[in-house]
C-alpha positions in Angstrom: -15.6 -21.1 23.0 -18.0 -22.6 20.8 -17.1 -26.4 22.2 -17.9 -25.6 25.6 -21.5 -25.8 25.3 -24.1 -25.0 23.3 -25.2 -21.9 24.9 -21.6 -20.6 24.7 -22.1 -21.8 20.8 -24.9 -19.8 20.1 -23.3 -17.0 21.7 -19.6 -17.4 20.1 -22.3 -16.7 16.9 -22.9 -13.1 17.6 -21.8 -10.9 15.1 -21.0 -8.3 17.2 -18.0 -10.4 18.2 -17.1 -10.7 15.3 -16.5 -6.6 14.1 -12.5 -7.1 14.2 -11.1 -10.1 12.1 -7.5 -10.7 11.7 -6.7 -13.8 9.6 -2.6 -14.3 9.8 -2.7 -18.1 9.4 0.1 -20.0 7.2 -2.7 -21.3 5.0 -6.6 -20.5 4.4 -9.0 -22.8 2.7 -11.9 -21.0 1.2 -14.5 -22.5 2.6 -13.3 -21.6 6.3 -14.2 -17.8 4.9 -17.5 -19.2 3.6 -18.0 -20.7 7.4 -17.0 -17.1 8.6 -18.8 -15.6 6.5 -22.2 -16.6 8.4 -21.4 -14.3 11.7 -19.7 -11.6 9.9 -22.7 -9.3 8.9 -21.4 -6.6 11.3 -18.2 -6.5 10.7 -16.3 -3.5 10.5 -12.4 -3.7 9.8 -10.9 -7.5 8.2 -7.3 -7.9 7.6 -5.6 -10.6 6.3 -1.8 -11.8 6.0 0.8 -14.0 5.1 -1.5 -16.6 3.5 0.3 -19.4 1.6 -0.7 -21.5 -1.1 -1.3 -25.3 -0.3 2.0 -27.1 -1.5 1.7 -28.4 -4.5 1.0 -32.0 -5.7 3.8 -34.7 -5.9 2.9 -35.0 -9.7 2.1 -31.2 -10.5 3.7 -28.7 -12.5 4.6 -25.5 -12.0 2.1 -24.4 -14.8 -0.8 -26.4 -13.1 0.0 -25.9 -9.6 0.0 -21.8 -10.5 -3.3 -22.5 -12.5 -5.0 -24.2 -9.3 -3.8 -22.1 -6.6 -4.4 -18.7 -8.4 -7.5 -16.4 -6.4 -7.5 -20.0 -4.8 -9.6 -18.3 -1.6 -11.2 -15.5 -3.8 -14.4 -17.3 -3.9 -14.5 -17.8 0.2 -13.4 -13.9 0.1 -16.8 -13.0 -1.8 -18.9 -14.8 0.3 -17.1 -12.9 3.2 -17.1 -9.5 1.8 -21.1 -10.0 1.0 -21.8 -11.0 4.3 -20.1 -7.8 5.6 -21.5 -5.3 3.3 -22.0 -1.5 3.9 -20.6 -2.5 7.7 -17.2 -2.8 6.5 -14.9 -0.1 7.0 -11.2 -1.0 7.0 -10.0 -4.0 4.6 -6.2 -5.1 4.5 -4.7 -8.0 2.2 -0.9 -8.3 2.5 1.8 -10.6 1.4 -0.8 -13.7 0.5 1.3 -15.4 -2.2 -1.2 -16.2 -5.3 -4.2 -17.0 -3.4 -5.2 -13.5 -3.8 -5.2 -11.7 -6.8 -6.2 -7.7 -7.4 -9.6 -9.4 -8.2 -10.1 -8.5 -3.9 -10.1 -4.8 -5.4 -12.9 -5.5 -8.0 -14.8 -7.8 -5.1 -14.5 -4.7 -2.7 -15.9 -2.5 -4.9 -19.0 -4.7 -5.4 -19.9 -5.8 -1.8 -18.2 -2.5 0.4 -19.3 0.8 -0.5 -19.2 2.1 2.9 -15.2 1.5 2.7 -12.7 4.0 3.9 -9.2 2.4 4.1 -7.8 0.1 2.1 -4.6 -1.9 2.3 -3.4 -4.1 -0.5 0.3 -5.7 -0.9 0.7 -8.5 -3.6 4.2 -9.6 -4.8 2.4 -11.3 -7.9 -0.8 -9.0 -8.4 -0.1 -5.6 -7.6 -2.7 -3.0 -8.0 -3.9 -2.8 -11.9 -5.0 0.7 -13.6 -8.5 -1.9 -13.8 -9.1 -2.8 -10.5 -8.3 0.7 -9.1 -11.1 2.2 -11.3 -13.6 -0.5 -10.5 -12.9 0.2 -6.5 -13.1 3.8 -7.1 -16.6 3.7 -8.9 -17.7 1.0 -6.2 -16.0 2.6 -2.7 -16.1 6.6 -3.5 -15.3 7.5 0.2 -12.2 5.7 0.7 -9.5 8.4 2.3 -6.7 6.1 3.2 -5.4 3.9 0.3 -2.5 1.4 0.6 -1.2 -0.2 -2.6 2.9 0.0 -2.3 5.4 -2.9 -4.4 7.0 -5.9 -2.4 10.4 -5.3 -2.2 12.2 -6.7 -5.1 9.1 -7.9 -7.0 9.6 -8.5 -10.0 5.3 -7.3 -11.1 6.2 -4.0 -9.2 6.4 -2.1 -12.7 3.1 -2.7 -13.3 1.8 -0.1 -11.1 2.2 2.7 -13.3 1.2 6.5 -14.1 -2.3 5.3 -15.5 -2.9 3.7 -11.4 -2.0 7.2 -10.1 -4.9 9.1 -12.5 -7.5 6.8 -11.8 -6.3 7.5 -8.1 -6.8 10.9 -8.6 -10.3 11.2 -10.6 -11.7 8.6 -8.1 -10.5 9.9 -4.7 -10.2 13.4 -4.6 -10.8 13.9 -1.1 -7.9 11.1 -0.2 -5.7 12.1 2.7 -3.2 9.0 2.9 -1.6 7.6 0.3 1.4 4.7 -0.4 2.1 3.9 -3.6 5.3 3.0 -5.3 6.4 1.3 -9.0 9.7 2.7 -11.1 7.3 2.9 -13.2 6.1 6.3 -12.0 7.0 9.1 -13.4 6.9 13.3 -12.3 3.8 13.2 -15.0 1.7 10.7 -12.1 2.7 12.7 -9.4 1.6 15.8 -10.7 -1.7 14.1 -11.2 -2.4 13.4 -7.2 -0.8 16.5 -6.3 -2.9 19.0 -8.3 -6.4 16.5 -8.2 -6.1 15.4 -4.5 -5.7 18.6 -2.5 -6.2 17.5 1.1 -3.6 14.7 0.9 -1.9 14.9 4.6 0.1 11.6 4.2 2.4 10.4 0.8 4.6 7.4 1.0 6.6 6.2 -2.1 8.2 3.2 -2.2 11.3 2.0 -4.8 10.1 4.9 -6.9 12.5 7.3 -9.5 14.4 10.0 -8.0 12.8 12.8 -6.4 14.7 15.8 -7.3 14.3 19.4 -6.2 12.5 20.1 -9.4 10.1 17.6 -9.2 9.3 18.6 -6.0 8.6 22.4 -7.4 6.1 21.1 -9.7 3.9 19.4 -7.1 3.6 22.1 -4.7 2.8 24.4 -7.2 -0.2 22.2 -7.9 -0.7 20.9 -4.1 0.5 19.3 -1.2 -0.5 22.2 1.1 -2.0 20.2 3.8 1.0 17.7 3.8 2.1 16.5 7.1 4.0 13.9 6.2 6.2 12.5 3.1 7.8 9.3 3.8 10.4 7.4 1.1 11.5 4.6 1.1 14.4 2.9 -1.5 13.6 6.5 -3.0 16.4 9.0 -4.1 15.7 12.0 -2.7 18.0 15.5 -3.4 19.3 18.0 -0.6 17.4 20.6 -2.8 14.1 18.7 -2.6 13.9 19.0 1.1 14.4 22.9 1.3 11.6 23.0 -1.3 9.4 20.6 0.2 9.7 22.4 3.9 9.8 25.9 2.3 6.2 25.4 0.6 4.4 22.5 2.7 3.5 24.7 6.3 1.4 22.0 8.1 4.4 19.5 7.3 5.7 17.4 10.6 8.0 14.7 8.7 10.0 13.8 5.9 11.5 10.5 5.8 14.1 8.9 4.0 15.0 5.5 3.9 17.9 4.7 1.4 21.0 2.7 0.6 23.8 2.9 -2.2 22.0 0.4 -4.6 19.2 3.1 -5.2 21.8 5.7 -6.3 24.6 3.5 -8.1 24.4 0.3 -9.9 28.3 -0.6 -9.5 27.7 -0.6 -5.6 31.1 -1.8 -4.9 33.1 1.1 -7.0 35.2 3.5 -5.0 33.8 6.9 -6.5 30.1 5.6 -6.2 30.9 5.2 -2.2 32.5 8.4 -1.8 29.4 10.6 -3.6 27.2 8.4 -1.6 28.5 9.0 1.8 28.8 13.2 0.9 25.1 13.1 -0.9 24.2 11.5 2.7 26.3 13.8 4.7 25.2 16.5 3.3 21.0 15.1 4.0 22.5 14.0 8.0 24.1 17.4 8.2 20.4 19.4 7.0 19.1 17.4 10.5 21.3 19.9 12.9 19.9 23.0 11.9 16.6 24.5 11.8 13.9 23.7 10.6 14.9 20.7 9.7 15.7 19.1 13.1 12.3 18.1 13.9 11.4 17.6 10.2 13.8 15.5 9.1 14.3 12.0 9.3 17.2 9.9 7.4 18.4 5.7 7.4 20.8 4.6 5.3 21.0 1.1 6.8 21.6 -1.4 4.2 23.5 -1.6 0.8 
């Protein structure tokens, strides 16, 4: 619009064109944020994805291409988060390779404090017990937070038990959350339950089993305004869903998304297959008969 004329320039300018800004390009330099940056002092929701890094140099390492492309659009973020300030209300940073560390957390937390949802998937730099308490103390009325692993990440342990109490000191009035590590534990769990009682949405992703007593614990603590519970590459037991529907009245949906690798590491062993296929039988089975029909939701779609 902008080449057409200078009128149309001027006008292309306007920050109120600029309130919704999706960036989903292959690769981002920094200073095209800094450019953006200039129109962007209204804008309320920014979402960024699939940014790559540039490809590294003919004569570069693997050490010193890391070192150069690490936060490599951070600094173009700053300037882009500062220009949006308190008009920001919806931020999301997905699947952007090592351009973007958990730093955007910390960065947030300085230039947003209007923010209420939050979305932030890194295969390298997950979500740090540091950068969730510096985005707590700056953005206090986030209610939806996103932070769940990259499937098969090898980082994804990092988000631990310490993540899910800052979570729960610095959100208490959080209605959605996704999180997921096998690092968490019941212990974590308990934590957002008990400290985070209007919570109406919980995803876990590639988390440890979810048994029936585990289940117990949290709604003795919470989970009374749950309306949905989503897993996914989660274990969860036949038990667990009678509790979970039993104690949970404003719940509309449980889904489970599982295969035989999250049950059995031998996936290929006869008597792993045949207590697979009756554990999911018996979950398939729970989705004929009331109350469970409308409740319940199960895939089991890959190995």
């Amino acid at each position: 619009v902008g080449h057409v004329c200078r009128q149309w320039r001027r006008l292309s300018r306007q920050p109120d064109l600029w309130k919704y800004i999706k960036l989903d390009m292959g690769r981002l330099a920094t200073a095209a944020l800094q450019t953006l940056s200039l129109w962007c002092t209204a804008t309320v929701e920014l979402r960024i994805e699939g940014v790559m890094a540039q490809p590294a140099r003919q004569d570069e390492g693997v050490v010193e291409y890391v070192q150069r492309e690490k936060g490599a659009c951070e600094e173009g973020l700053e300037s882009l988060l500062a220009s949006c300030g308190s008009s920001l209300l919806k931020l999301s940073v997905t699947d952007c390779s090592i351009v973007f560390t958990d730093r955007v957390l910390w960065l947030a937390s300085c230039f947003c404090p209007q923010l209420r949802q939050l979305t932030f998937i890194s295969e390298e730099f997950p979500a740090s017990p540091e950068s969730i308490w510096s985005l707590a103390q700056g953005c206090p009325n986030i209610k939806s937070l996103r932070v769940p692993p990259v499937a098969l990440s090898e980082r994804a342990h990092l988000f631990n038990d310490s993540c899910l109490y800052n979570i729960s000191q610095g959100w208490p009035s959080l209605t959605e959350l996704a999180i997921g590590s096998p690092s968490i534990t019941g212990k974590g769990l308990h934590t957002v339950a008990k400290l985070c009682p209007r919570l109406e949405v919980l995803e876990l992703e590639r988390c440890a089993a979810i048994g029936e007593a585990i289940v117990k614990e949290l709604c003795k603590v919470g989970l009374r305004g749950l309306r949905v519970f989503d897993l996914k590459f989660t274990r969860m037991s036949p038990g667990a869903v009678v509790t979970l529907v039993g104690a949970c009245p404003r719940l509309k949906r449980i889904s489970v998304h599982v295969g035989i690798s999250d049950y059995f590491d031998n996936v290929d062993d006869p008597q792993s297959i045949a207590q697979y296929r009756a554990l999911i039988k018996e979950l398939k089975d729970m989705q004929i008969n009331k109350p469970y029909a409308h409740i319940l939701s199960i895939r089991d779609d890959y190995g």
